[in-house]
N, C-alpha and C positions, 0 to 999 in steps of 0.2 A: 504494500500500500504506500503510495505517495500521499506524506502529508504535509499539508501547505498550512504555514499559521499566522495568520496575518498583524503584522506588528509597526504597521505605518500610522501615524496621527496627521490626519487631514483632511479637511474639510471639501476637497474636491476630488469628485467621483476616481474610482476607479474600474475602468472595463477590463473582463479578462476574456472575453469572448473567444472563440475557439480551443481554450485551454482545457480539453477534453482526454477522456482515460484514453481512447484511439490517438489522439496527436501526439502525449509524451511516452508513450508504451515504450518505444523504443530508443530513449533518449538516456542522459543518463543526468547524473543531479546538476553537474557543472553546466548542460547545454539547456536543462530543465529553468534555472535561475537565470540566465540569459536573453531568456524568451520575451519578448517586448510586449507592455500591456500598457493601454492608455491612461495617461492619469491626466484628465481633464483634454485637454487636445494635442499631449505630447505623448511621444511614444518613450517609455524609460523600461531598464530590464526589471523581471519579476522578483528579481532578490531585494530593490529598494523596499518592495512591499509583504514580502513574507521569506520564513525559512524554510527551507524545500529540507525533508530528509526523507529516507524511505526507499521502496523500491518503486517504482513504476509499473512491472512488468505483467504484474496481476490486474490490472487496468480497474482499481480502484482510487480514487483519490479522495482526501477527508480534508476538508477545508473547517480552520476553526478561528476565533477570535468575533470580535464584535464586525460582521461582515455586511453591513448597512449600508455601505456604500462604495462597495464590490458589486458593481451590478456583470449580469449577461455570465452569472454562474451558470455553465452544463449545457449552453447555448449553441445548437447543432451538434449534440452529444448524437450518436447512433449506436454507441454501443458500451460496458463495463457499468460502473455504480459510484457515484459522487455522496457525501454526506457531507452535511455544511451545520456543524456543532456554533449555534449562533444566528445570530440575525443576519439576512441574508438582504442584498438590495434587489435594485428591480430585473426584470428580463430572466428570472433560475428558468432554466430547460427553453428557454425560445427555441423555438424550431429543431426541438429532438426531434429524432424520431426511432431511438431505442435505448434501450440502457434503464438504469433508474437512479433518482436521486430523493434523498433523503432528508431533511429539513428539519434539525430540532433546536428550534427557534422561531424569533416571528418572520 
């Protein structure tokens, strides 16, 4: 399981949109943190905003921290299992269309 724990303080969004169990399955944590996600209209890598440890390879990932405004979690997922431990922002699962996600939070 890749788990991502989000440890940024800031007031402006963050997208992580296509950050899905099929995209990083085959990555490994070094190219996993590098991975570019928007934070308001710039692209910066994923490690400013969370710490990546884990495996990948079981195409689960678990997203935890206060994640309110992390939106486009699981977004075009098709396949593996997301759990997002925390409040999640807008867009979880946009345009899946397999896999499952998990939600324990508002």
């Amino acid at each position: 399981m890749l788990s991502l724990r989000y440890k940024a303080d800031t007031s402006v969004p963050v997208e992580v949109e296509g950050l899905t169990p099929s995209a990083v399955r085959n990555l490994s944590l070094a190219e996993i943190q590098h991975l570019e996600v928007f934070h308001g209209n710039r692209k910066l890598p994923l490690a400013e905003f969370f710490d990546a440890s884990g495996d990948p390879t079981d195409a689960r990932i678990e997203f935890e921290g206060d994640l309110a405004g992390v939106h486009w979690i699981g977004a075009h997922m098709t396949e593996g299992e997301i759990h997002v431990r925390g409040p999640a922002g807008r867009h979880v699962g946009s345009e899946m269309t397999g896999g499952t996600i998990h939600v324990y939070g508002n």
